[in-house]
N, C-alpha and C positions, 0 to 999 in steps of 0.2 A: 754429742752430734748437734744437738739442737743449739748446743754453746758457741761452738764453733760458727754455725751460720749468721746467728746474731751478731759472732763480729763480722764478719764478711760483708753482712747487712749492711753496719755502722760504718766499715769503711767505705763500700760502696756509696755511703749519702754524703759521706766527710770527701770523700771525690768527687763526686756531681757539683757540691758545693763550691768545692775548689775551682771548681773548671768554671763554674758559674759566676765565678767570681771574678773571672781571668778574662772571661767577654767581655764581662760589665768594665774593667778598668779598660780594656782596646776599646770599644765603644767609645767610652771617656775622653781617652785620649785622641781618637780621629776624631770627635766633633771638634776639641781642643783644636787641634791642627787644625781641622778645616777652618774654624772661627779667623784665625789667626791669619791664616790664608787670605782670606775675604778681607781684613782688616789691610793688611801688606796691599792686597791688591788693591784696596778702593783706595789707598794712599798714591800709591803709584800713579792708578787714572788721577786722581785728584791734581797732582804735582803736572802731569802734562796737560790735561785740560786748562788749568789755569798757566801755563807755560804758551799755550797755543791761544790762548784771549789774549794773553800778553802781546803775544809776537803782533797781532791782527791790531795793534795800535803805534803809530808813529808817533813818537814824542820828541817834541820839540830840541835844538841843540840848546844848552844851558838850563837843562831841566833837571831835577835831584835825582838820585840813586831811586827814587821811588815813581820816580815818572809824574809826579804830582804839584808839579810846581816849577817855577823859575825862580833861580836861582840870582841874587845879587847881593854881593860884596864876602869877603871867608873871612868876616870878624868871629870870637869864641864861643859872644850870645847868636841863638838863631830865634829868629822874630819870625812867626808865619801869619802872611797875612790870608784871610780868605774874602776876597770882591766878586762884586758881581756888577759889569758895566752899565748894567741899569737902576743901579742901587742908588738913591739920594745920597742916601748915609754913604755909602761909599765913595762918593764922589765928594763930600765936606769932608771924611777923614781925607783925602786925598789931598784937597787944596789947604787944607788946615796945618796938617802933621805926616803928609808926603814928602815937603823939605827936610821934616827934622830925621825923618828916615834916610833917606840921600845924603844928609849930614854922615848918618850914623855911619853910614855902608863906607862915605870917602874918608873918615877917620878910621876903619879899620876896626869898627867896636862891635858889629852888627854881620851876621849872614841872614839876608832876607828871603826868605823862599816864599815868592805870589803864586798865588792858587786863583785864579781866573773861575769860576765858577757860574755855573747855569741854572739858578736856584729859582729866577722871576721869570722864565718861560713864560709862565700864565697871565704877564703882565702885559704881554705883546702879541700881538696877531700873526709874526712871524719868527715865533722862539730867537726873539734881537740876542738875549744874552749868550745861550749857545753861539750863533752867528759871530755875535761880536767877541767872544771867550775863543771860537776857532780862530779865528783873524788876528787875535792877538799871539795866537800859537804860530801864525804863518810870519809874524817881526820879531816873532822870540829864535825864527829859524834861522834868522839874518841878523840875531844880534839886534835888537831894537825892542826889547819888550816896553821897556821901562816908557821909554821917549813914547810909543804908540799907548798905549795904557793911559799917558797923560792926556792926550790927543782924544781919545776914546771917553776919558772925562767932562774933557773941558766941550764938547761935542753933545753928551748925552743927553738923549732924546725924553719926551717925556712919558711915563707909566701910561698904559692900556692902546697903545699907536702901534706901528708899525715898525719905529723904530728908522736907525740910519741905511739906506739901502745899499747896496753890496759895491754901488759906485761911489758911492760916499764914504764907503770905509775904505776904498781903492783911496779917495783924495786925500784922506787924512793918516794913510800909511808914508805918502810922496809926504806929504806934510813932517811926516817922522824922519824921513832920508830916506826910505825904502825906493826901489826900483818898482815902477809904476805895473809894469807887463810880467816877472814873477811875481809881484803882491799878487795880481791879479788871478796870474794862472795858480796861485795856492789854493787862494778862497774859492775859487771855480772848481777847483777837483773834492772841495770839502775833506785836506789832506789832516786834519786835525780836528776834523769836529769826534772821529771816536774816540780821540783824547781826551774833547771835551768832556764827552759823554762820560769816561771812565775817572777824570779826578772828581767831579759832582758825583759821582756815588761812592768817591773813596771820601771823600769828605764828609758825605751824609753817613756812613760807615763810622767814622772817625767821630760822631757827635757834635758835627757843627752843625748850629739850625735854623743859623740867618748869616745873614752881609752886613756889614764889615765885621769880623771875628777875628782879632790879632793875638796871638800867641805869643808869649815870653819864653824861651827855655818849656814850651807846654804848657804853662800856665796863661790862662786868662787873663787879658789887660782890659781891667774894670776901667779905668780914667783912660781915653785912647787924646787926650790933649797933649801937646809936646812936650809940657813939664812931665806930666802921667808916663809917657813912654818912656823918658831920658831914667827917670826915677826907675822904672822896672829893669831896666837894661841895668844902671849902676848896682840896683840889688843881686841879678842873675851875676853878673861879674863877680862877685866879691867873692 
């Protein structure tokens, strides 16, 4: 009798265990899920929240798949430059080794994508570079980066001022060929400054951490002299 109940006992605990075992894996398994849950979903929010910053920025016409740049010439090397219209240096690589870019783009050897950047804010009493970075996005709208960009250099104002004021950057857009009353009404609605705003943090993002910062094929162009470039460019080609 007594035999008998001690198995009855044993199976009784070898069942509780079971059972207890069988919660513990469902437990397991619904955190599991939920985790998984949470993961899918914050991916999801992630994918539209960054889908809706997106939308909330106008990018300019002839600007890359990335929104971060303008885009010239479809040679097979891509050169990226990153300027900033208050930059010195940016304005000696310009007048220096700007032709031998303009070279490269009408031979067909080069795609240029300029990255206009807001990096000297602090240099100006009225953040000139953002300014002059959106303005440059309201002649990249019309087809005219390049030409105003030059214009914007050969212009450039000097570090800790105020910089060129908003009718100054109107004279030197007509100066570019632009239409004097849309230049005007772009800059006036500030239709590109959260443009601006959004490649100077994909830049800074990207590990650039000054002006002028010219890219070969993604690498860094140490020698930014016209020999310096031609040379990188022939190497990325081969």
């Amino acid at each position: 009798m007594s035999s008998r109940k001690g198995r009855r006992d044993a199976a009784r605990v070898v069942r509780e265990q079971m059972a207890r075992e069988r919660r513990r894996k469902r437990a397991l398994w619904t955190s599991v899920a939920a985790v998984a849950f949470l993961v899918v979903a914050g991916l999801i929010g992630w994918s539209v929240w960054s889908g809706q910053r997106a939308g909330d920025v106008t990018v300019p016409t002839g600007a890359n798949e990335a929104g971060t740049g303008i885009v010239a010439g479809s040679g097979p090397v891509t050169v990226d430059v990153y300027e900033d219209f208050l930059c010195p240096a940016c304005k000696q690589f310009e007048e220096v080794t700007g032709p031998t870019l303009d070279q490269l783009i009408t031979e067909g050897t080069v795609r240029v994508v300029y990255h206009p950047v807001a990096y000297l804010n602090r240099y100006s009493t009225t953040q000139y570079s953002t300014r002059s970075s959106a303005a440059a996005g309201c002649a990249a709208e019309n087809g005219r980066y390049r030409q105003y960009a030059k214009k914007l250099f050969e212009a450039q104002p000097a570090e800790g001022g105020a910089g060129l004021s908003d009718d100054q950057l109107t004279d030197l857009a007509v100066e570019a060929g632009l239409d004097r009353d849309g230049f005007a009404a772009c800059q006036r609605d500030e239709a590109f400054k959260p443009w601006t705003e959004r490649l100077t943090d994909e830049a800074s993002r990207s590990g650039i951490t000054g002006t002028p910062t010219v890219l070969v094929d993604g690498e860094e162009l140490a020698d930014r002299s016209p020999d310096g470039l031609r040379a990188a460019v022939e190497a990325a080609g081969r």
